[in-house]
C-alpha positions, 0 to 999 in steps of 0.5 A: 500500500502506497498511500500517499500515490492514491487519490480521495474524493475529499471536497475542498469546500461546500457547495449546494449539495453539501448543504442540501445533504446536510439538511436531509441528513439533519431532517431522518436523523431527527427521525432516527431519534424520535423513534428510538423506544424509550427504557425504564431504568432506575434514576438511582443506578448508573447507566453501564461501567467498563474497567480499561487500560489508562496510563498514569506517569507513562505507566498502564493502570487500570480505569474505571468508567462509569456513566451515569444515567442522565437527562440526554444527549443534548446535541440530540436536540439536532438530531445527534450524530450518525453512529451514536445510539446512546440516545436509547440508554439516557432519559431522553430529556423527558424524565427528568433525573436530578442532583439527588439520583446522580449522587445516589448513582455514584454512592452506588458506584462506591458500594459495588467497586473497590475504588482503591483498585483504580487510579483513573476514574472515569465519568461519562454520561452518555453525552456531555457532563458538563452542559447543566441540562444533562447534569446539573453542576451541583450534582458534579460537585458533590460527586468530586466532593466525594472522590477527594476522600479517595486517596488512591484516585490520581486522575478524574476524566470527564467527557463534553462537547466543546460549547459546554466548557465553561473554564470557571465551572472547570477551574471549581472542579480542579480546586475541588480535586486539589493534588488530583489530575482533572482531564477533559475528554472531547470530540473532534473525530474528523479534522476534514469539515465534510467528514465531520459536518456531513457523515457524522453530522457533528455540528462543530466548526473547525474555528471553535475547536481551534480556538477551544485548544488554544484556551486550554494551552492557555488555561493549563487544562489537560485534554483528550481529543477523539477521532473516529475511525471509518465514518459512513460514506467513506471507502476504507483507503479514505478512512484511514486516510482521514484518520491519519490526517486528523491525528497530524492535524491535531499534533501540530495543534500541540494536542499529545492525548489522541483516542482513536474510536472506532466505529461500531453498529449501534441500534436506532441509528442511521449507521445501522440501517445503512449497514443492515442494508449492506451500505456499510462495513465496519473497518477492517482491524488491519486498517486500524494497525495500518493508522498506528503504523503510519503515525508512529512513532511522533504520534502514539494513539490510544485505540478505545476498546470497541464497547460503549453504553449501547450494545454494539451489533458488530465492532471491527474485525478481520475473519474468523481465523485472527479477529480474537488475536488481532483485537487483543494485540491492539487493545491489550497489548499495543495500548499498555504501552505504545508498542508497535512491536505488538502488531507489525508481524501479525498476518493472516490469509484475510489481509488479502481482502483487505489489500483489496478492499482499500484499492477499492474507490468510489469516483463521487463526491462524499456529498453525492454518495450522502445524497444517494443513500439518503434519498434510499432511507427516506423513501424506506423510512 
């Protein structure tokens, strides 16, 4: 494979189909939301909890995460992203769930976990923490209130959408945790506007995520920046491509803490229906290895572990024959510590498929390949 010899169909700017995809797009995704079936949960228990890799002082740890069961994803109100199906795990911003049920979420955490085990911890909710219509901030800072009584916890992360942000509320948290490590944890997931606009349907401009990097450098707030890997409308050649480009993008931003995740088939989404009517694959793990191998060794990216809140349909993988060994060598193995010793001799009869799969192109623009799909769902819709 000789990337740099290929070419893409990355648009250089807007143009009328854009806007015009970006606005049926808008349109079926509300759709997708307004009939995603509503659960009944408890307000007093968290949502899910996950035990993963961390790395504190450059050493791998292990991290708890939790996600609390909150009020909704407050993007959603936009219709949400592509591929998220965490809509179905969250009240849905119809019942509301107050200070009081996420603090008796978390008192539950500390009853079920040995929390000395954990120097990360984690604390997501299915959208952004920190937006007050999600989880009130009172409610965060009794939770931190709590953490500062656990001595071992050396590193609290929280995960928001940038126009959430607000650093005074940041700069009460930090005081709070005191000697502990405060990390905020937000999506970029494409550096390429199409990409990010029209397939993910983000709703983030490239200016504001700038200039949200320059005030955290400013303000001397550690951050994690995600990228996704293969979002829909895109070939596998293109992917990887887009992955690389965005992780470059993001190091010459001066951002070191880079979480690649990968796509996943989540219900009530449309990048479910896209892939339940054979329009979409998820990527191949040798696309994943091949990424790593073309940022290292400036850029080492952590690779999420292919399981969210929401069940996944399907998660990344080669055949049968390699998938469990090659899953485990980049999600154990290459994540402790930023090896890649760890993948450069795997092999298997499958990677011929792939080699083919990545020669394959699509000669359309992204936004007319967005329109020719979109225009299939909304007539089966």
């Amino acid at each position: 494979m000789n990337p740099d010899n290929k070419k893409n169909s990355f648009p250089k700017k807007k143009n009328s189909d854009f806007v015009e995809a970006c606005q049926k797009m808008r349109q079926l995704l509300k759709k997708y939301m307004e009939n995603t079936p509503c659960k009944s949960f408890s307000k007093n228990k968290i949502a899910a909890s996950d035990i993963r890799v961390g790395h504190v002082d450059g050493k791998a740890v292990k991290r708890l995460v939790i996600h609390l069961r909150s009020n909704g994803c407050g993007w959603k109100k936009s219709g949400g992203c592509t591929m998220c199906g965490f809509w179905s795990e969250t009240s849905q911003l119809k019942e509301k769930i107050h200070t009081k049920h996420f603090i008796n979420q978390f008192k539950d955490v500390l009853k079920k976990f040995d929390i000395a085990q954990f120097p990360i911890l984690s604390i997501y909710n299915a959208g952004s923490i920190l937006n007050e219509d999600e989880v009130p901030f009172f409610a965060l800072e009794k939770i931190f209130n709590l953490v500062t009584q656990i001595p071992t916890i050396k590193q609290v992360v929280l995960e928001s959408r940038i126009e959430y942000i607000d650093f005074e509320k940041v700069r009460c948290l930090k005081s709070i945790l005191k000697e502990k490590e405060l990390v905020i944890a937000s999506g970029l997931e494409s550096s390429n506007d199409t990409i990010r606009e029209l397939c993910i349907h983000k709703g983030l401009p490239k200016k504001h995520f700038e200039r949200y990097i320059e005030q955290t450098h400013s303000f001397g707030v550690k951050t994690s920046i995600y990228l996704l890997i293969k979002p829909p409308f895109l070939t596998e050649y293109e992917a990887i491509e887009d992955a690389v480009t965005s992780a470059k993008y993001l190091y010459d931003l001066n951002v070191r803490d880079i979480h690649f995740e990968t796509m996943t088939i989540e219900e009530y989404t449309l990048v479910h229906t896209l892939y339940d009517k054979g329009y979409y694959k998820v990527p191949w793990l040798w696309s994943i290895i091949e990424i790593i191998k073309r940022l290292s060794p400036s850029i080492k990216p952590f690779i999420s572990p292919f399981r969210y809140i929401a069940n996944s349909k399907e998660v990344p993988n080669n055949n049968h024959l390699c998938t469990e060994t090659v899953t485990k060598a980049i999600l154990n193995d290459y994540c402790s510590d930023f090896n890649i010793s760890h993948l450069v001799n795997l092999d298997c009869t499958c990677k011929r498929q792939w080699l083919e799969a990545i020669e394959e192109t699509d000669i359309q623009p992204i936004e007319k390949r967005a329109l020719h799909y979109l225009a299939i769902l909304s007539s089966q819709s």
